[in-house]
N, C-alpha and C positions, 0 to 999 in steps of 0.2 A: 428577712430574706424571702426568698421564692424555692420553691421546689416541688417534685412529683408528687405529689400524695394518690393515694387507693384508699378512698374513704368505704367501698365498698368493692369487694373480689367480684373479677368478670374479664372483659375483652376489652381490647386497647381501647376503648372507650372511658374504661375505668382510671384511666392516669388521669390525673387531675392538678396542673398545676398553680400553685396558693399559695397566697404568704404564708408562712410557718415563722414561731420563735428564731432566731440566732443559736447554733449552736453554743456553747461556751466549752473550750478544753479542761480536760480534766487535769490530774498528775501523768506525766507521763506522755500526753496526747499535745496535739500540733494544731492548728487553725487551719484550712485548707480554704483559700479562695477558689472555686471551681472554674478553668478553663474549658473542660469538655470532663466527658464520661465516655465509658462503651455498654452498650448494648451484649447482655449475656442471658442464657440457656434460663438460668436462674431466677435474670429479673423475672420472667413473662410466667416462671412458677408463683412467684412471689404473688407475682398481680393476677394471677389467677385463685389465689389463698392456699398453695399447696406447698406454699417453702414459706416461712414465720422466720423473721431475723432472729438471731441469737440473743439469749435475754440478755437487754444493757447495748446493745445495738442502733442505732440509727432506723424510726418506722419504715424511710423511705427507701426505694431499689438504688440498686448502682453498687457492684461491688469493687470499680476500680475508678482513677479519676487522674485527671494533671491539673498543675495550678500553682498559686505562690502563697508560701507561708505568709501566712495576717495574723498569725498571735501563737507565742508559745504557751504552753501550760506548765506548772510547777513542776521542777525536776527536770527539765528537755533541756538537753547540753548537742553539740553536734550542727545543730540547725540553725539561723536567721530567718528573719520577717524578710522579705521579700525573696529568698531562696525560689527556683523554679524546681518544683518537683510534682512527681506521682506515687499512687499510691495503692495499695491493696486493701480493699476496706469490706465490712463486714454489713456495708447499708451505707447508704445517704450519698451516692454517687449522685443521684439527680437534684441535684441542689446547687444552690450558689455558692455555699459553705459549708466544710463537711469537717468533725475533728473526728482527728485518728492518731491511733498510738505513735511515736515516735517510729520504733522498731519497726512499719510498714510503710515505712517514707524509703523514696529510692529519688536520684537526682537524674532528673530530666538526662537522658542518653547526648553526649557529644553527636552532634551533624544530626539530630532530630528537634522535631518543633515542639512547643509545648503541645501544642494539639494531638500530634502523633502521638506523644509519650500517653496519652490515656490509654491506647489501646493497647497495652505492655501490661502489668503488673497482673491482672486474674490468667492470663493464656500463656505467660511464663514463667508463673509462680506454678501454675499448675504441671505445665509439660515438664519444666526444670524437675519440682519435686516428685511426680507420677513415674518419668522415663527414667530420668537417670537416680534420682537420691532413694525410689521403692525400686522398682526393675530393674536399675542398674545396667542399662543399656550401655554396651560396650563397642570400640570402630570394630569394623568387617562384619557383625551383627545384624540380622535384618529387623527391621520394624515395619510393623503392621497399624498405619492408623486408616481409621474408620471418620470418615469426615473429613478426608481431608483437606476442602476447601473451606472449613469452618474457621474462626479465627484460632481456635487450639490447633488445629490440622494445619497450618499454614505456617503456623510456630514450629511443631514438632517436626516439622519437614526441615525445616532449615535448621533447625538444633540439632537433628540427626546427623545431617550432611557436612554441617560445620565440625563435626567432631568423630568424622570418618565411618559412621555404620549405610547401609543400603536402607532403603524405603521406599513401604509399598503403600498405594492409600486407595480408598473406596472412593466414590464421590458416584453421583447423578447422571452427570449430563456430559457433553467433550467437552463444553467450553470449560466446564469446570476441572475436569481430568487435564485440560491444556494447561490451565494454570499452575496444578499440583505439579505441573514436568517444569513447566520455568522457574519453577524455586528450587527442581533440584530431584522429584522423585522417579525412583528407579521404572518400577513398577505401577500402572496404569489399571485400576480394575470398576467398571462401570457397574456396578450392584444392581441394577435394573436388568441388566441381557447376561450378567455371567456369573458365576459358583467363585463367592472370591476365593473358598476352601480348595477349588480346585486350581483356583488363577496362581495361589500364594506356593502350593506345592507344588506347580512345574516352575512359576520361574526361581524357586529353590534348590531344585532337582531332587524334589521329594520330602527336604527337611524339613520343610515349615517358617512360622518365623520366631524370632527369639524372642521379641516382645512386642507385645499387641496393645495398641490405647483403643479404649473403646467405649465409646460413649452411647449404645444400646441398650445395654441390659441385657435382660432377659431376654430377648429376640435374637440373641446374635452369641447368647452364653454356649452352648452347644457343640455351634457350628468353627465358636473361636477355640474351644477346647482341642478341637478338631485341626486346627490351623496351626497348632502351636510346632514348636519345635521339641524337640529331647530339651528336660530342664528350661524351657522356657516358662516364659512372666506374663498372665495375664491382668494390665491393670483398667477396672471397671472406673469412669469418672461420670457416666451418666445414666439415663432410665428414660432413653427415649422410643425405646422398644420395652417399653414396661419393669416392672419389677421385682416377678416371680417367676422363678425360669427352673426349668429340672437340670441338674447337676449328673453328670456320668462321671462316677467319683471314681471308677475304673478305669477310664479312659484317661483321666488327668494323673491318676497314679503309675499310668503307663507311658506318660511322659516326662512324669518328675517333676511334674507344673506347678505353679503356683500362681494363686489368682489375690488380690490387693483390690481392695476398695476406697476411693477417701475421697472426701469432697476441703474444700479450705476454708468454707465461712465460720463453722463452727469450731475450727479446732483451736485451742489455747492458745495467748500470746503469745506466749514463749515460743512454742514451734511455728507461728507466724513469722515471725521476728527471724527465725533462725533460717527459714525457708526465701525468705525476701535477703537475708545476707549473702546465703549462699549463690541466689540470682546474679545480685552484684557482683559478686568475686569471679562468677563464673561466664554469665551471659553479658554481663553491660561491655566486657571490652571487645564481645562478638558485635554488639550496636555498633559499638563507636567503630570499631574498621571496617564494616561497612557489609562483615558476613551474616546481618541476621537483620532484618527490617519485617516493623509491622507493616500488615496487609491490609487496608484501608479502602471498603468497598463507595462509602458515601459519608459527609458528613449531613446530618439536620438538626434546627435549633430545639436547643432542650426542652421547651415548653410543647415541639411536636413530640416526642417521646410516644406517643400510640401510633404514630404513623413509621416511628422507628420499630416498634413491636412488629406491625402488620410485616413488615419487610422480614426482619430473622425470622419467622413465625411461617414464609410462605418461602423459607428457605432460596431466595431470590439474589443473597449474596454473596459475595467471595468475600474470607476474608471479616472484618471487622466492620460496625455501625457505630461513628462516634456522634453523641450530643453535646451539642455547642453550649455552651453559658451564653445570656444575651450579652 
């Protein structure tokens, strides 16, 4: 088969795609023919040598994919060979062929394409488990996300909404704060020209907000502590404002905050498994009646995959970049 390889760390130049072995499934794991991938935060660490797949992993980037089971592996009950499904994976989304545990298999969403379903399982495995199963966002609760034309911001706005709390989100530019209003959010805060700590507490009328997704870091740790509500949930999912940041352990004891961290490549099956169930139970029947749809800025074929880099990288889209399979 074919896939992305990073024979050496560097800039979207560095993707490289080459034949590679055939994957073979293990116990447990599925054959995935690959219809598309998406483009995430992560890859472009990866390919830069600053995120290392988890040992026993797949070399190649791609942590989510869509496509049709081509071979079960010993022990896999549940599934069939030609099944259309996607998947949340831990590497090897830029390939033709990717095997993954059983437990990370979700079935293509009623009224979506298989191509669309790639761009599902990393941006709702994440907001599902971050907002609701850590922070426990609750309706009439406000949320605070940071990006939110990114493909998690675009999720968590409509996950919010779908399940009755308010949302407020950062973004860039209008056309991109336009978008975050047509999917649903309350609150409009342009981070170039305004103080979102001030934007969040008037249209709060002072309180703050109850949970914040934030995919900064250390740039924005501070200012979010700042933002919170009484007993509000700060949860950190990224490091795009760095990664060492001063803590006002006073100030978050003065709101009874708590802050969460967690990313999903690395954590055990088991609570993969159990995080991707919960998806289904909770989010697939938001798909299927039509309250929650991924955001799909452009597709390009797999083998451009550095020109797909260039594009998330110069933050140019709304929304999701899926790679095609030829």
């Amino acid at each position: 088969m074919h896939a992305i390889t990073i024979p050496q760390p560097g800039g979207p130049e560095a993707l490289v795609w080459t034949d590679v072995p055939d994957p073979v499934p293990g116990e447990g794991e599925v054959l995935v023919e690959v219809a598309a991938s998406a483009v995430n935060r992560a890859d472009i660490l990866q390919r830069q040598g600053a995120y290392s797949p988890p040992p026993g992993a797949s070399p190649y980037p791609g942590l989510e994919c869509s496509g049709k089971v081509a071979a079960l592996g010993p022990g896999v009950s549940g599934w069939s060979v030609g099944d259309e499904v996607c998947a949340l994976l831990a590497g090897g989304g830029y390939a033709e062929k990717v095997a993954v545990p059983a437990g990370q298999l979700l079935p293509v969403p009623e009224g979506l394409s298989l191509r669309q379903a790639a761009a599902l399982p990393e941006v709702v495995c994440t907001v599902w488990s971050n907002v609701f199963m850590v922070a426990h966002l609750r309706p009439d609760e406000t949320l605070l996300v940071h990006g939110g034309s990114s493909g998690i911001g675009t999720m968590a706005i409509q996950l919010a909404k779908a399940l009755g709390a308010r949302v407020a989100v950062t973004a860039g530019t209008k056309e991109k704060l336009e978008r975050c209003a047509e999917l649903g959010a309350d609150v409009l805060i342009n981070y170039r020209e305004q103080d979102f700590v001030a934007e969040i507490k008037q249209a709060t009328d002072g309180a703050g907000a109850d949970v914040i997704l934030d995919n900064m870091g250390a740039k924005y740790l501070d200012r979010n502590v700042q933002a919170l509500a009484v007993n509000g949930r700060l949860a950190i999912i990224g490091m795009q404002g760095g990664v060492k940041g001063e803590l006002n352990i006073g100030a978050l004891l003065g709101k009874r905050g708590a802050i969460s961290a967690t990313s999903l490549r690395g954590r055990p099956l088991g609570e993969k498994a159990a995080i991707v169930a919960a998806v289904r139970e909770h989010v697939w029947p938001l798909l299927a009646a039509g309250d929650v749809r991924p955001i799909v800025d452009r597709e390009l074929p797999l083998p451009e995959a550095a020109e797909a880099h260039r594009l998330v990288e110069s933050s140019g889209h709304i929304g999701k970049v899926l790679l095609v399979a030829p």
